[in-house]
C-alpha positions in Angstrom: -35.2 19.5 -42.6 -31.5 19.6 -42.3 -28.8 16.9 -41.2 -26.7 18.7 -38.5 -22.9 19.2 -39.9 -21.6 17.2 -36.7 -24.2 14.4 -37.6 -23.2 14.4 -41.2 -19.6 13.6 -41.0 -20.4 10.6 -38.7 -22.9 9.7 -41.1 -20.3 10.1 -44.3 -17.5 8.4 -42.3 -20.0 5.3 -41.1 -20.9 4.9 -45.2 -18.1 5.5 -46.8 -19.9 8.1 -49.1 -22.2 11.4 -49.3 -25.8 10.1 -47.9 -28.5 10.3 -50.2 -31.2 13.3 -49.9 -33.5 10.2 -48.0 -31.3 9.0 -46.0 -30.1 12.3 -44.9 -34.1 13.6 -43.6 -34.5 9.8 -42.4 -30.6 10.5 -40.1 -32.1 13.9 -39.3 -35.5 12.9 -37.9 -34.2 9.4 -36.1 -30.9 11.7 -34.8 -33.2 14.1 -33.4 -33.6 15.1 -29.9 -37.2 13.7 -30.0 -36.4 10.2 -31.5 -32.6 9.4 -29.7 -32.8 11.3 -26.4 -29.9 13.1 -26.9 -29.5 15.0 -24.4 -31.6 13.3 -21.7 -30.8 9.6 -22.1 -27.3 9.9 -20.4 -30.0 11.2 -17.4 -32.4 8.3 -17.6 -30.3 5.2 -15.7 -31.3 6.9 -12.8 -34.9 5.3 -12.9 -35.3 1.9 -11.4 -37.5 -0.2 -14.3 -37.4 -3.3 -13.2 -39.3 -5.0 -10.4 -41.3 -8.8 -9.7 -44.1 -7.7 -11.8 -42.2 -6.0 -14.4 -42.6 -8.4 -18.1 -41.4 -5.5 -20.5 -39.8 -2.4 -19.3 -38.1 0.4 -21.4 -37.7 0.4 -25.1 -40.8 -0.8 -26.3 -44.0 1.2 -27.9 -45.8 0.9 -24.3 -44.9 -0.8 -21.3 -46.0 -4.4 -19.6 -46.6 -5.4 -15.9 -48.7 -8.0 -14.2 -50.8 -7.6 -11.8 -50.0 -9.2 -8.4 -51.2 -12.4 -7.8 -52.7 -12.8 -11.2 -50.5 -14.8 -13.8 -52.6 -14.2 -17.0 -53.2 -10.4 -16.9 -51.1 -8.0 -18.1 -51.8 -4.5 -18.1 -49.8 -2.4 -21.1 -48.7 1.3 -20.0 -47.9 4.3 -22.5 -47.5 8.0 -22.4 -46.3 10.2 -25.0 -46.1 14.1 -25.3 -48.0 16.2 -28.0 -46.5 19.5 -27.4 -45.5 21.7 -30.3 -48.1 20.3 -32.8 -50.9 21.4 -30.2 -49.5 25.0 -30.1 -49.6 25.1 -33.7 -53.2 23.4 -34.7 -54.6 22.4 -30.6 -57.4 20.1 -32.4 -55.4 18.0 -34.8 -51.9 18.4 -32.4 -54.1 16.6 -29.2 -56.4 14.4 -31.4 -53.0 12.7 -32.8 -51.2 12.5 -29.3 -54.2 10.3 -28.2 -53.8 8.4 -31.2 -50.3 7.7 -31.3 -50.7 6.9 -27.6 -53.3 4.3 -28.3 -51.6 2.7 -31.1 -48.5 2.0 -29.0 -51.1 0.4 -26.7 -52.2 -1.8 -29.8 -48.2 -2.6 -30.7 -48.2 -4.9 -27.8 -51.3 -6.9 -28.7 -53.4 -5.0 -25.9 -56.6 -3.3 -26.3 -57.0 0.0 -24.8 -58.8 0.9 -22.0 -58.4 3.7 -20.5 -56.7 7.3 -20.9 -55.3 10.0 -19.3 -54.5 13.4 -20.1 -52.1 16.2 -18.3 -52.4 19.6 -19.8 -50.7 22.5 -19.2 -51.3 26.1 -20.4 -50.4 29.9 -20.2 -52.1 32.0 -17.5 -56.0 31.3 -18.3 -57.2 34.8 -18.0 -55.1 35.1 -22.0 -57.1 34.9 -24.8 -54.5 32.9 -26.5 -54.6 30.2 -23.3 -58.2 30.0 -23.6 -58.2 29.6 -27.2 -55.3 26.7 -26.9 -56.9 25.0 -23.7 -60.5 24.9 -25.3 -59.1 23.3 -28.8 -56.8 20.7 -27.0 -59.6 19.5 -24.8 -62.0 19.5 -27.7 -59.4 17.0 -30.0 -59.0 15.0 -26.9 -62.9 14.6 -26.4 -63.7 14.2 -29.9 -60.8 11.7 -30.6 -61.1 9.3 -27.5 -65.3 9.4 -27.6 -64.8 8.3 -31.4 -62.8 5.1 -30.7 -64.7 4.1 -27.6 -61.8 4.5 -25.3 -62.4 6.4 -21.7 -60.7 9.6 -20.4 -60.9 9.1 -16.9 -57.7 10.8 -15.2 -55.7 13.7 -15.8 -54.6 17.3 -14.8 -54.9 21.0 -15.9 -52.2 23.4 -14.7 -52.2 27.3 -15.8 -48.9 29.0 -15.3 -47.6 32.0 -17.3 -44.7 29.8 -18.7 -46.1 28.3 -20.8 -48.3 30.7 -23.0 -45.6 30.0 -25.4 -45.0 26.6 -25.5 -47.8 24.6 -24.0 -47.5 20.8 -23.1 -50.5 18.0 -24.1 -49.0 14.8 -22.2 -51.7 11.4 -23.0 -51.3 8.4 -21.5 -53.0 5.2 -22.3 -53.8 1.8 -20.3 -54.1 -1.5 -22.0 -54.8 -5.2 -21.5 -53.7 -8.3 -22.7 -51.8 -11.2 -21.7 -48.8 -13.8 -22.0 -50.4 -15.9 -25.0 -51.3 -12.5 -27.2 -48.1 -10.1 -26.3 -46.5 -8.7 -29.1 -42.9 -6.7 -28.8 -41.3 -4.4 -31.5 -38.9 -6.8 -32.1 -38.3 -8.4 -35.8 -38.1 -12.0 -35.3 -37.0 -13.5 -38.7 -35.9 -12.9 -42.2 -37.9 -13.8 -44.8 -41.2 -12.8 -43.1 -43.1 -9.9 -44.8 -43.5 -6.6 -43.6 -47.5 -5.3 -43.8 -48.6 -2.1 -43.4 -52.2 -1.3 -42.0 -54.0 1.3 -42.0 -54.8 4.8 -43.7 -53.4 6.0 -46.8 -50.1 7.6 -47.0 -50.2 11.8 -47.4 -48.0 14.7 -47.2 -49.2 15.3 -43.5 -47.1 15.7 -40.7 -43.4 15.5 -42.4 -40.8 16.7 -40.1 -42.8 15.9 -37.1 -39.7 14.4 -35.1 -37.2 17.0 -36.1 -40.0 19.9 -35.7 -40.4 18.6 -31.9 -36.9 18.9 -31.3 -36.3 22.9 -31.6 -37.9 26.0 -29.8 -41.0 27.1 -31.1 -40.4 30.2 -33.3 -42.8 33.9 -33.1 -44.1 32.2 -36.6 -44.9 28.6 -35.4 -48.6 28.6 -35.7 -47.9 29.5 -39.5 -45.1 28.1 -40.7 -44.8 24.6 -39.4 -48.5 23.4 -40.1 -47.6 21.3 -42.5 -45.4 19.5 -39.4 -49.0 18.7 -37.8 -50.5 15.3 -38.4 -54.5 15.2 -39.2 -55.8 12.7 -37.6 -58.9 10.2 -38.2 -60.3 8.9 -35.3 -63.2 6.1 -37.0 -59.9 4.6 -39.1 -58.4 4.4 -35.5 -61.5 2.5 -34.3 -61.1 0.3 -37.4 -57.4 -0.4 -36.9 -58.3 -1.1 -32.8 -60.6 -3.5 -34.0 -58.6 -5.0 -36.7 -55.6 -5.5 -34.7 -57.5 -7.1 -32.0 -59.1 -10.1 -34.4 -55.0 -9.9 -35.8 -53.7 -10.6 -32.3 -56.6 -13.6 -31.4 -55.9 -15.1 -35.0 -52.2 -14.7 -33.6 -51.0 -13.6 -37.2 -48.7 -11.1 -36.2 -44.8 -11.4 -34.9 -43.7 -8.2 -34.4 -45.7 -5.1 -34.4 -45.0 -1.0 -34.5 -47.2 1.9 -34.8 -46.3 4.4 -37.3 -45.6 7.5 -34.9 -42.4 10.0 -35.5 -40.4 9.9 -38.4 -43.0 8.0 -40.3 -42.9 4.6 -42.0 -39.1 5.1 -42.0 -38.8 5.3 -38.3 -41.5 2.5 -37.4 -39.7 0.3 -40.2 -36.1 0.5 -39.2 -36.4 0.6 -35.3 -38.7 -2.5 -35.7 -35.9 -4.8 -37.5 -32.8 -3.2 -35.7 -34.2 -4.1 -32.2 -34.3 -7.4 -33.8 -30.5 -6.9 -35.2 -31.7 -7.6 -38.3 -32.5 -5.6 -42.1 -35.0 -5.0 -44.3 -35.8 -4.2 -48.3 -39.1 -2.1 -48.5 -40.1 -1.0 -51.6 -41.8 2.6 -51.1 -43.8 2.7 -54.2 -46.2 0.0 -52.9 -47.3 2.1 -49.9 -50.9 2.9 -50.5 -51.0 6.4 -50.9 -53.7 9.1 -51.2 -52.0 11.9 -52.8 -50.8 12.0 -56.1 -46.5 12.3 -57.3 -45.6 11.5 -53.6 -41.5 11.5 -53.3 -39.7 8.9 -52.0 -38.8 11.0 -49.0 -42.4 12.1 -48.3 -43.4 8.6 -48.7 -40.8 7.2 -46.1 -40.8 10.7 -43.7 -44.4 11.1 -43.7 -46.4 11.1 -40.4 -50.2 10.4 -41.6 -52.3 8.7 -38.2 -53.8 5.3 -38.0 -51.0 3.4 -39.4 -49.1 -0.1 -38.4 -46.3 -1.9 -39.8 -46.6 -5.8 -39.2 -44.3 -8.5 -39.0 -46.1 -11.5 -40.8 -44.9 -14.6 -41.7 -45.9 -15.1 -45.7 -48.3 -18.2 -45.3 -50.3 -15.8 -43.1 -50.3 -12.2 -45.2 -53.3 -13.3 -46.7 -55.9 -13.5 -43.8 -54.0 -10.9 -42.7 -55.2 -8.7 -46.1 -58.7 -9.9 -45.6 -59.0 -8.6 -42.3 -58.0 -5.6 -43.1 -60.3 -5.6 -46.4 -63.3 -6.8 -43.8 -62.3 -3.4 -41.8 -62.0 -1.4 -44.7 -58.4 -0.2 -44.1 -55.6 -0.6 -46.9 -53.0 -3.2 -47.0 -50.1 -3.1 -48.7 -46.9 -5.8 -48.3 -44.3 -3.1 -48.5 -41.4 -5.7 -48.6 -39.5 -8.1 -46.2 -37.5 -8.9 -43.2 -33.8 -9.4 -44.1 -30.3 -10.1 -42.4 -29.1 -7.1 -43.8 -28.9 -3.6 -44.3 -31.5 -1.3 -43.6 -32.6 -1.1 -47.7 -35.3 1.0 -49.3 -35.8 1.5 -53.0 -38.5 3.6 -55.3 -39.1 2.0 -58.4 -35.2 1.3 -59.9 -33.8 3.9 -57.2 -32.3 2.4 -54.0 -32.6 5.9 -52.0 -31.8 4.3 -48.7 -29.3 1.8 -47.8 -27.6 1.8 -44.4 -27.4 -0.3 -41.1 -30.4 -0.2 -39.2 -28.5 -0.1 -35.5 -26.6 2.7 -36.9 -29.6 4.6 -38.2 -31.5 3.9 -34.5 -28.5 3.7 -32.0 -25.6 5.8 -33.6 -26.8 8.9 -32.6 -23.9 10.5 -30.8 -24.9 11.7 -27.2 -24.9 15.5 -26.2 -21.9 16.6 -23.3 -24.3 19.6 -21.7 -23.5 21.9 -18.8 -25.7 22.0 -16.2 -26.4 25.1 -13.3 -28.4 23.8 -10.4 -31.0 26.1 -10.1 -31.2 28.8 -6.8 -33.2 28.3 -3.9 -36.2 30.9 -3.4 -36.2 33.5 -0.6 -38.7 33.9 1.7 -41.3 36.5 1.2 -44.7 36.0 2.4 -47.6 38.2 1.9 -50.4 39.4 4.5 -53.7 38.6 3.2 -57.2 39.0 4.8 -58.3 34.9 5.5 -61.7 35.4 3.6 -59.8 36.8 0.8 -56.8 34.1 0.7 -59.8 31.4 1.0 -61.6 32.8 -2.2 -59.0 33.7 -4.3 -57.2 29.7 -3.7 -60.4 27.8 -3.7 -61.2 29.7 -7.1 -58.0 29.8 -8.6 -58.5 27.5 -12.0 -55.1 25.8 -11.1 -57.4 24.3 -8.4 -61.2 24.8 -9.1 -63.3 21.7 -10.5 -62.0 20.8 -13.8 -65.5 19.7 -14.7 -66.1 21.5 -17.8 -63.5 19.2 -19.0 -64.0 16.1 -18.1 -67.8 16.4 -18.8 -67.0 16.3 -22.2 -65.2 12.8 -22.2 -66.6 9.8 -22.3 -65.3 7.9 -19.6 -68.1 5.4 -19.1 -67.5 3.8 -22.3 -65.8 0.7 -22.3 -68.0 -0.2 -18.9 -64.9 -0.5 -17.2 -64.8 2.7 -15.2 -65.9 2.2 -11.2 -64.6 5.2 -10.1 -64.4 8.2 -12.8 -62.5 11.4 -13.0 -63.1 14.2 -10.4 -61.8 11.9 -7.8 -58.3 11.9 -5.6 -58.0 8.8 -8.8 -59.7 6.7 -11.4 -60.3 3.2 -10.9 -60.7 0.6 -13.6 -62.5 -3.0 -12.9 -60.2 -5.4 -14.7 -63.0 -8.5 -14.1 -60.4 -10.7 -15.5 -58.3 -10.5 -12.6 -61.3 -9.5 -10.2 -59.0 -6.9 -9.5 -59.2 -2.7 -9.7 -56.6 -0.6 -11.6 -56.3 2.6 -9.8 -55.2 5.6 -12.0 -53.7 9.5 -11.3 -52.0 11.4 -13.8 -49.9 14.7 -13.6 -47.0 17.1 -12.5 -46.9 20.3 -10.7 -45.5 23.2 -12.5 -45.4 25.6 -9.2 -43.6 22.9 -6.9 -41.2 22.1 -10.0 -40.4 25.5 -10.8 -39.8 26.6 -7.2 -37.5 23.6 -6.5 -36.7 20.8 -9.0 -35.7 18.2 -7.2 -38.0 18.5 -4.1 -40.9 19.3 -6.5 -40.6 16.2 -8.7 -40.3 13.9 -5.6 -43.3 15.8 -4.0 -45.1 14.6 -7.9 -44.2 11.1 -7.1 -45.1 10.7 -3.9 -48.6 13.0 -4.7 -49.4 10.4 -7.3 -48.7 7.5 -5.1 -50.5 9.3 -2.6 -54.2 9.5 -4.9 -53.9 5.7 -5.5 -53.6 4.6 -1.9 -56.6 7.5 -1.0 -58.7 4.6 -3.2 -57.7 1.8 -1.3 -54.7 1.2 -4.3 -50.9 0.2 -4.1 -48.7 1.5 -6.7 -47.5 -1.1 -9.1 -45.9 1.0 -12.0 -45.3 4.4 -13.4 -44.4 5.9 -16.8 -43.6 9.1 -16.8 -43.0 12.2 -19.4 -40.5 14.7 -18.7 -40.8 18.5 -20.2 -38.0 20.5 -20.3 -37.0 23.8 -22.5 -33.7 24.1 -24.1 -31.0 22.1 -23.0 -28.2 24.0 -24.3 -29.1 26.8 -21.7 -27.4 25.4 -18.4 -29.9 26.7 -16.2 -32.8 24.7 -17.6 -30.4 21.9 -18.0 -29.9 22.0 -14.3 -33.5 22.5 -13.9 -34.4 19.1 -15.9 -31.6 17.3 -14.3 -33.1 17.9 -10.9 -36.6 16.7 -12.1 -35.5 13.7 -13.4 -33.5 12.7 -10.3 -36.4 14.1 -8.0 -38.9 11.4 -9.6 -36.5 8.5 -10.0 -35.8 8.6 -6.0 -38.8 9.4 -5.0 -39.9 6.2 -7.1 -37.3 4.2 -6.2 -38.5 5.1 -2.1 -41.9 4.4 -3.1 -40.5 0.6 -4.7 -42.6 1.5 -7.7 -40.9 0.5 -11.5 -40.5 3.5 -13.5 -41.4 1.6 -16.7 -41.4 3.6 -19.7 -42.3 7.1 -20.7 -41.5 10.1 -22.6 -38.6 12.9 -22.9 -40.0 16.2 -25.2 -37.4 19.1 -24.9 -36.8 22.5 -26.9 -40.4 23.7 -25.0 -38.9 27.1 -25.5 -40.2 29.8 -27.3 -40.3 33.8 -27.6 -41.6 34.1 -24.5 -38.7 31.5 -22.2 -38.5 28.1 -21.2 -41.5 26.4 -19.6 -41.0 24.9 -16.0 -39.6 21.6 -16.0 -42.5 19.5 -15.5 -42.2 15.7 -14.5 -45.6 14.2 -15.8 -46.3 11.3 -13.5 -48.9 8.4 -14.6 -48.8 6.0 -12.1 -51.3 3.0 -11.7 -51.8 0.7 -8.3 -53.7 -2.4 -7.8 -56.6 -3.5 -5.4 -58.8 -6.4 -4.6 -61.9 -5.4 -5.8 -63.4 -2.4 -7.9 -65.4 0.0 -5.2 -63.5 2.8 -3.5 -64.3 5.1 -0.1 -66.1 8.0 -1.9 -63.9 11.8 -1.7 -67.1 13.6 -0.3 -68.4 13.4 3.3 -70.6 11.6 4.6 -73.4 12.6 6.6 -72.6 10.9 9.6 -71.8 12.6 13.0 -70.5 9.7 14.8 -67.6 9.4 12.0 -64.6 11.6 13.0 -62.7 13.4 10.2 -59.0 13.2 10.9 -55.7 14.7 8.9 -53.0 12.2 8.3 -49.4 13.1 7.8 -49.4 16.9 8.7 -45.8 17.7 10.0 -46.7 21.4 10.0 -49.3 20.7 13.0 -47.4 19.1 15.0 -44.4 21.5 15.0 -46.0 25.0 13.7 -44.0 25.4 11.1 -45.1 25.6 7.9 -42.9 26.3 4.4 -45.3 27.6 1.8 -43.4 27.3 -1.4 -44.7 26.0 -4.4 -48.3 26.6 -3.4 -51.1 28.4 -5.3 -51.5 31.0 -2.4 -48.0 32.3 -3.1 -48.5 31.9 -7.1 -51.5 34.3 -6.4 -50.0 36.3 -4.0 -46.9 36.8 -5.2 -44.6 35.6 -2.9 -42.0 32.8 -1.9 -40.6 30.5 0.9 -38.9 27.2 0.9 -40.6 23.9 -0.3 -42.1 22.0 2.1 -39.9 19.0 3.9 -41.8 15.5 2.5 -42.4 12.7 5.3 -39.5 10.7 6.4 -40.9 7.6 5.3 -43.3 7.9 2.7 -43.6 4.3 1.4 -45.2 3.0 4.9 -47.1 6.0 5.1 -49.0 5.1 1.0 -49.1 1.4 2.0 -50.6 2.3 5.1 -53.2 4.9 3.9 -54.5 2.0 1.1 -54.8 0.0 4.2 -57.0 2.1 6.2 -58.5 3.6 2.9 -60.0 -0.5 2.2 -61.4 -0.8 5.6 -65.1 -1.2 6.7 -65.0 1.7 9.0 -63.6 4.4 6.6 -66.7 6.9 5.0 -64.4 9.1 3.0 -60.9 10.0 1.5 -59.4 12.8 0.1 -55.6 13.8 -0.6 -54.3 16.7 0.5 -52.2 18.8 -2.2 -52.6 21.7 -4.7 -54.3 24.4 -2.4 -53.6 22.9 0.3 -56.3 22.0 3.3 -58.2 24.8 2.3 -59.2 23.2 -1.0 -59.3 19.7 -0.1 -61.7 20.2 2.7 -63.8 22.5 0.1 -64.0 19.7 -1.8 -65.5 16.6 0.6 -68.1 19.6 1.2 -71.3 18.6 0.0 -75.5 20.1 0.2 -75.7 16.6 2.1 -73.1 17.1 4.5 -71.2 19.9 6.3 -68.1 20.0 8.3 -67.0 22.2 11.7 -63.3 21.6 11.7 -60.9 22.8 14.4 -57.9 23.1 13.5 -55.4 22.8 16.0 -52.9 26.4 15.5 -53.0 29.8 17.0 -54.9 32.3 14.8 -51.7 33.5 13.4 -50.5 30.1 11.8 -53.8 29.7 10.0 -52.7 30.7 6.7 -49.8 28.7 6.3 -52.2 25.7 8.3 -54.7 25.8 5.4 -52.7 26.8 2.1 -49.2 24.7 2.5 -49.0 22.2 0.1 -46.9 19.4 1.8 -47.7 15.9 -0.2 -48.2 12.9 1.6 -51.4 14.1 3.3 -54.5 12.2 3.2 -58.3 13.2 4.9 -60.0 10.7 6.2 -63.6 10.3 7.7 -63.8 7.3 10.0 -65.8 5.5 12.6 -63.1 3.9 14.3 -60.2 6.6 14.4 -59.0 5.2 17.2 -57.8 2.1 14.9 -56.5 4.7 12.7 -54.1 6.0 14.9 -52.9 3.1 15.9 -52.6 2.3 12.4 -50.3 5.2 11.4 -48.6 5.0 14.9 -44.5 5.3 13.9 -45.2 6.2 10.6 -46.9 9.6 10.3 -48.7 12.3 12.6 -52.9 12.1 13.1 -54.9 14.9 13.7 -58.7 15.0 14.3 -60.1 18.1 12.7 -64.1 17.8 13.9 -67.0 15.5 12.5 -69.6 16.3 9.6 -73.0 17.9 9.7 -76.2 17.8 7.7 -76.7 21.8 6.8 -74.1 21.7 4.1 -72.0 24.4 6.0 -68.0 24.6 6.4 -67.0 26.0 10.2 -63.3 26.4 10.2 -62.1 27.5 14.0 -58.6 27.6 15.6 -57.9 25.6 18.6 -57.6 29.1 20.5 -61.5 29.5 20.3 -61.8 32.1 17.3 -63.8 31.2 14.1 -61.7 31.8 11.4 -64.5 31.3 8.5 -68.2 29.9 7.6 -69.1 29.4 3.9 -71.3 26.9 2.5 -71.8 24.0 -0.5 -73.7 26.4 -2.4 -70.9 29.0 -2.4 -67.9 26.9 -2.5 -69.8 25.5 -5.8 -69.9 29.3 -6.9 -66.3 29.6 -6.1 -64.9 26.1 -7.9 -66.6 26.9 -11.3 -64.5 29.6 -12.4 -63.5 27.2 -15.6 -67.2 26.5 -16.8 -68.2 29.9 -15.8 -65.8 31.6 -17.7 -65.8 29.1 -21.2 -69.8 29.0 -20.8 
């Protein structure tokens, strides 16, 4: 760890003297890209955060909205990014992110109920991206199934950018409500601040500053010691303990120890408040022997929170923690001062909070806007270019992961993962909390800005497929290295891409996540928008995704453009990423917040069997996946034979499927705001007939060997 020369004159000039060797790390890691946004913040007043259900927007640990027409619930929203430390040790790197995620969750006074993961690896046919991908998922599984808190949404995306550097982005749901809602916000001087939780080690110093460069040829060596180890039955200890904290209402202010340690947690926590503190370091409880004062305040061991408590209550709060078996310590006190910490008769840090957590000076970055791709399409034999999509592990079945996540724990979860969304019963608010999760790296990489509105609006899209309207979004944005203009173009685009879309879609982007410096020996990774966005329903039940048996029930395509006028731009789809070829992105529809509030409609009603959205792979995949043993489909689709393949494998978002008895209604429905197609009705033989209008079959397969083709994951980690 090194304080930047730039940094350290401000820092000299703003003391009046040399910093101390503490100070210095504690400047370094808080001044880092990771912790002050340096070069994306000037980028983020482009997202629209506030809204009529909005309670706590930006700034916080998570996120706070209520659900509409419910006064007393809120639901908390987090995501945070995991990225470097889960190149270097995949286990212990994605076990932490969910537990740094989930304590941000508790920060607020909400219990956690739900997460969702977005992962994103090298090509998967490398050894190296198999090893990654299988530890990742494995410290995911193990971590979340040990605190009892379900993994029911998500993405996996393999693309060869990012074999170097990949990304781990976790997202977290909570609730709570107006009486037990807790900010990161010091409140008073003279109250005491408690920390809670694990002992203090040596792990994971120079996590903030270590996320904020380009992973070196050496990484998976050299900066272990930058990799937090994590303890998932302390978390469920802490969980528990914070939630008889919160009902006792002992706590004022509340942070989770994340980046930058007991340092960072401390000082953002009484500068938000414009206030001080004096900690002494010595009384952390620590489990290693001779700790420094610097490894003491820098340190990034898990399951740890630093309390605001007023001092008639610290001591129920220390028998709580006693009664959970985690440590206590009272590590000193709220003040109206500087930002103060001392070891033994040492005063090793003594600055002014704001400074420490706003000074930060902002980065002036050039920027190249980033080219448009050529057309070059390839010639492929149908049968082929249907095999090779529908197995591609971009978009086969992403059981093998899920299966090993609990995601009925927490008896919460009505609809699980697998589905266009996850919905959550929140009984208190007899209401549903729809859930989708993830970015696309081939959209984002062909075209920025298109691609990260397409992520929006594809998000938006898988919520209103359940019968859900979007409420709120946090998102985490993945960039490379700045300092290169062409990737700083690239993430400038992304970032503008999801805040229109958003803002289109009137849906609060609330919160999230900025990780850059995903750069490494092998380039930058794509820019990559994760989205998590949740929506709201009456009621917990949803129209399943497969079909349903029933040949009176019409299936019909919503929101095709391409149909209607023949055209169809392929770019950004997985039949060109396995292909290798190009074309423009695909134009989005021209009003794509009547067309999500008008597929939740129709997705609620009676007369609707089934729903699927229509995205990565195209119509091809989506139609192989409503497929079932049970129920068969002969689709028509309405193209010459020579437009099929840009008919079935363009990945235009805003599409929905939708099997109904009344399509008639449907039309009318979507009259004015987006085309409808009928492509057949199911059968009971299991079988998919695809045929173009012009009379010619174009392919017959079956459930049994889609199933074969969509198991290329599980086949190949079996």
């Amino acid at each position: 760890m090194s304080l930047a020369d730039s940094d350290r004159e401000l820092v000299v000039e703003e003391l009046g003297r040399e910093p101390t060797p503490a100070e210095a790390a504690l400047f370094e890691n808080l001044w880092s890209e990771h912790c002050a946004y340096r070069s994306s913040r000037p980028l983020l007043s482009a997202f629209e955060s506030e809204g009529e259900n909005v309670v706590i927007g930006p700034g916080d640990d998570a996120a706070v909205v209520s659900l509409p027409g419910d006064d007393g619930t809120y639901v908390t929203m987090g995501i945070e990014s995991h990225n470097h430390p889960s190149y270097v040790d995949p286990f212990d790197g994605a076990a932490t992110g969910v537990g740094g995620i989930v304590r941000d969750t508790l920060s607020m006074g909400a219990y956690p109920i739900a997460l969702a993961d977005s992962l994103y690896f090298g090509e998967f046919d490398r050894e190296h991206s198999k090893y990654l991908f299988e530890g990742v998922v494995e410290g995911i599984s193990h971590y979340g199934n040990c605190i009892g808190v379900p993994t029911v949404a998500g993405s996996v995306d393999f693309h060869p950018d990012y074999e170097g550097n990949p990304l781990v982005n976790v997202a977290c749901v909570g609730l709570t409500s107006e009486e037990r809602l807790v900010t990161a916000e010091a409140q008073e001087p003279g109250n005491k601040l408690v920390l809670v939780g694990n002992a203090t080690g040596r792990d994971g110093l120079g996590g903030a500053s270590f996320a904020s460069e380009d992973l070196s040829e050496d990484a998976e060596t050299e900066d272990r010691p930058a990799v937090q180890v994590g303890d998932p039955y302390a978390e469920k200890l802490l969980i528990e303990a914070n939630e008889r904290l919160i009902e006792e209402g002992l706590i004022e202010s509340a942070r989770d120890l994340g980046a930058a340690g007991l340092g960072g947690a401390s000082s953002e926590l009484v500068a938000k408040g414009g206030l001080g503190a004096e900690i002494e370091l010595e009384r952390v409880h620590q489990r290693e022997p001779n700790m420094n004062a610097l490894e003491i305040l820098l340190a990034e061991s898990q399951e740890r929170m630093c309390y605001e408590v007023a001092p008639e209550n610290v001591e129920r709060v220390r028998e709580i923690a006693e009664r959970f078996d985690l440590g206590c310590s009272v590590i000193g006190e709220v003040t109206a001062g500087n930002y103060v910490a001392t070891f033994g008769d040492e005063t090793v840090v003594d600055v002014d909070a704001e400074f420490l957590g706003e000074g930060a000076p902002m980065n002036n970055l050039e920027s190249v806007e980033p080219e448009q791709p050529e057309t070059d399409l390839p010639e492929v034999n149908l049968e082929e270019a249907f095999e090779t999509v529908v197995s591609s592990p971009n978009t086969s079945s992403k059981r093998w992961v899920y299966r090993q996540y609990d995601h009925e724990v927490g008896v919460r979860t009505s609809v699980g993962p697998g589905d266009d969304a996850a919905i959550i019963a929140v009984r208190e608010a007899e209401q549903g909390l729809a859930i989708s999760s993830g970015a696309a790296p081939n959209w984002t990489d062909t075209a920025p800005y298109e691609g990260a509105r397409a992520v929006a609006l594809e998000n938006a899209t898988n919520v209103a497929a359940k019968g859900a309207t979007p409420l709120a979004a946090v998102d985490c944005l993945n960039g490379g290295n700045p300092e290169k203009p062409e990737v700083y173009g690239a993430f400038e685009g992304i970032v503008d891409g999801l805040a229109d879309m958003c803002a289109t879609l009137e849906t609060p982007v609330v919160g999230g996540n900025v990780s850059l410096y995903n750069d490494s020996t092998a380039g930058p990774i794509p820019p990559t928008p994760t989205l998590a966005l949740v929506g709201a329903k009456d009621g917990y039940d949803a129209p399943p995704l497969s079909l349903a048996p029933e040949a009176d029930a019409e299936l019909l395509l919503v929101g095709d453009y391409g149909l209607e006028s023949g055209a169809f731009d392929l770019g950004g789809s997985e039949y060109l990423a396995r292909f290798d070829g190009s074309d423009a992105f695909p134009e989005l529809p021209a009003e794509p917040a009547a067309l999500v509030e008008t597929i939740a409609e129709v997705a609620d009603d009676d007369a609707t069997h089934a729903t699927h959205d229509v995205s990565h792979g195209g119509l091809a995949v989506s139609l192989a996946e409503m497929v079932t043993e049970e129920a068969g489909l002969e689709a028509t689709l309405p193209v010459s034979h020579g437009e099929v393949a840009g008919a079935l494998f363009h990945e235009q978002p805003g599409r929905v499927l939708i099997q109904t008895a009344e399509p008639a209604a449907v039309r009318e429905a979507f009259d004015g705001v987006a085309p409808v197609v009928s492509l057949g009705t199911a059968t009971d033989d299991g079988s998919l007939v695809l045929e173009a209008d012009v009379g010619t079959e174009l392919l017959e397969t079956d459930a049994g060997t889609i199933d074969e083709l969509r198991s290329t994951i599980g086949d190949e980690l079996a």
